[in-house]
Backbone as CSV, one residue per row, in Angstrom:
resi,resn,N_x,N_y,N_z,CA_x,CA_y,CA_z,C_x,C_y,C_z
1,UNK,-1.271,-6.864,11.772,-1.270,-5.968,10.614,-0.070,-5.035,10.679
2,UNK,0.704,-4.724,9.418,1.452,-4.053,9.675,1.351,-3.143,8.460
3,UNK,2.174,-1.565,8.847,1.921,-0.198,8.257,3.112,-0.111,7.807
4,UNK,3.459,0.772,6.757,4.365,1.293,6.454,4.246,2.345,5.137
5,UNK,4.879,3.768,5.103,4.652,4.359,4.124,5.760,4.689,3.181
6,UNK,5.537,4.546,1.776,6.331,4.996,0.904,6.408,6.489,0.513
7,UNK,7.434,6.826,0.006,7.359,7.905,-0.283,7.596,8.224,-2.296
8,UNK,6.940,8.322,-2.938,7.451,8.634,-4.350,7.638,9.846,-5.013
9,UNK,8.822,9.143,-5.980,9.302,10.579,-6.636,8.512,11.967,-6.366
10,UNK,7.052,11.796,-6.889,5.781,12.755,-7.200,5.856,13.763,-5.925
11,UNK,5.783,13.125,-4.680,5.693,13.615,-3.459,4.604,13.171,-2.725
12,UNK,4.065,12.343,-3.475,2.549,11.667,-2.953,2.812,10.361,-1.996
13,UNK,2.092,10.516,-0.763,2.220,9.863,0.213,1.627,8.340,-0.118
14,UNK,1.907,7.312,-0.085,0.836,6.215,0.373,1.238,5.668,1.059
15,UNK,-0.279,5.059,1.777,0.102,3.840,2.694,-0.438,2.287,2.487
16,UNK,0.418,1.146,2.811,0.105,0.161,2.437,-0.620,-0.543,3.762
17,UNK,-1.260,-1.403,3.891,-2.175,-1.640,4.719,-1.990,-3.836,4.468
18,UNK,-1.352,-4.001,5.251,-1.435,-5.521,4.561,-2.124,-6.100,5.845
19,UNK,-3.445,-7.104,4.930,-4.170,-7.888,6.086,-3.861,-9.302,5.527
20,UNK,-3.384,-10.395,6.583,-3.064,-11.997,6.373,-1.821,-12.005,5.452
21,UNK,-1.458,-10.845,5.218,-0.569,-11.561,4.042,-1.504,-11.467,2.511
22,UNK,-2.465,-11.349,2.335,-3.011,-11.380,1.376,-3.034,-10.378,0.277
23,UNK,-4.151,-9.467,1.002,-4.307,-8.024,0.347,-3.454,-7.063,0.581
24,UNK,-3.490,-6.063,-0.419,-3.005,-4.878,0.657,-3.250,-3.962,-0.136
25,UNK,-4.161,-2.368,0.877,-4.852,-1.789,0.424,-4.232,-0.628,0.223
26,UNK,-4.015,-0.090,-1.280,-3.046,1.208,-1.118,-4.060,2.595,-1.328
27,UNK,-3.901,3.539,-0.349,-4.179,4.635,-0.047,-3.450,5.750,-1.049
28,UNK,-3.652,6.478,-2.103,-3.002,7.831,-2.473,-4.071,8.611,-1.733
29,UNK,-2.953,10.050,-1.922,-2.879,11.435,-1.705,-4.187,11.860,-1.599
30,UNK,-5.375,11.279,-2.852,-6.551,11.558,-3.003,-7.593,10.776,-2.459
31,UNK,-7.117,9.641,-1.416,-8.110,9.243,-0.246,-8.753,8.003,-1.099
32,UNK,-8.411,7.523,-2.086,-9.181,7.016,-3.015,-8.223,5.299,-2.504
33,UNK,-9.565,4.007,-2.548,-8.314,2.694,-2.142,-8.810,1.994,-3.029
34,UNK,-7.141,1.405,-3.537,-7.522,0.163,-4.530,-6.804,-1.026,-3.841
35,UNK,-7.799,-2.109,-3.911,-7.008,-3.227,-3.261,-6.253,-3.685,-4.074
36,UNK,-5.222,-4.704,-3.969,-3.986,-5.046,-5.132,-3.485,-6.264,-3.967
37,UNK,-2.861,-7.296,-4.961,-2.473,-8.434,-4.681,-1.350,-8.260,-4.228
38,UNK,-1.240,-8.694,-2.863,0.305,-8.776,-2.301,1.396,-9.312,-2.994
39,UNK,0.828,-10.221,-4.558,1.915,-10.744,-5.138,2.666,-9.902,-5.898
40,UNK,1.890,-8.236,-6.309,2.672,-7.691,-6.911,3.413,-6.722,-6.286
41,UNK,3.467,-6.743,-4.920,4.335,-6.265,-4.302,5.181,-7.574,-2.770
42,UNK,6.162,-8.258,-3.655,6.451,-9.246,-2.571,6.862,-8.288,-1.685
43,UNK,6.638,-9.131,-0.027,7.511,-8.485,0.985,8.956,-9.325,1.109
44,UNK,9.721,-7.881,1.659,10.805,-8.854,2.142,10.934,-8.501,3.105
């Protein structure tokens, strides 16, 4: 599994959470997680 955090304009922290390659679970500021398809964020 690997971590990494963005930082946006706003100032709001998230973190992405990718398991298999599949999912990946993004964390905002307000603790709140929505899972989202790794396809809409390809890795490179």
């Amino acid at each position: 599994m690997c971590q990494f955090n963005l930082t946006v304009p706003a100032g709001f922290g998230k973190t992405f959470r990718v398991r298999k390659g599949q999912f990946i679970t993004v964390i905002d500021s307000e603790g709140s997680r929505r899972p989202i398809s790794s396809r809409l964020m390809p890795m490179t």
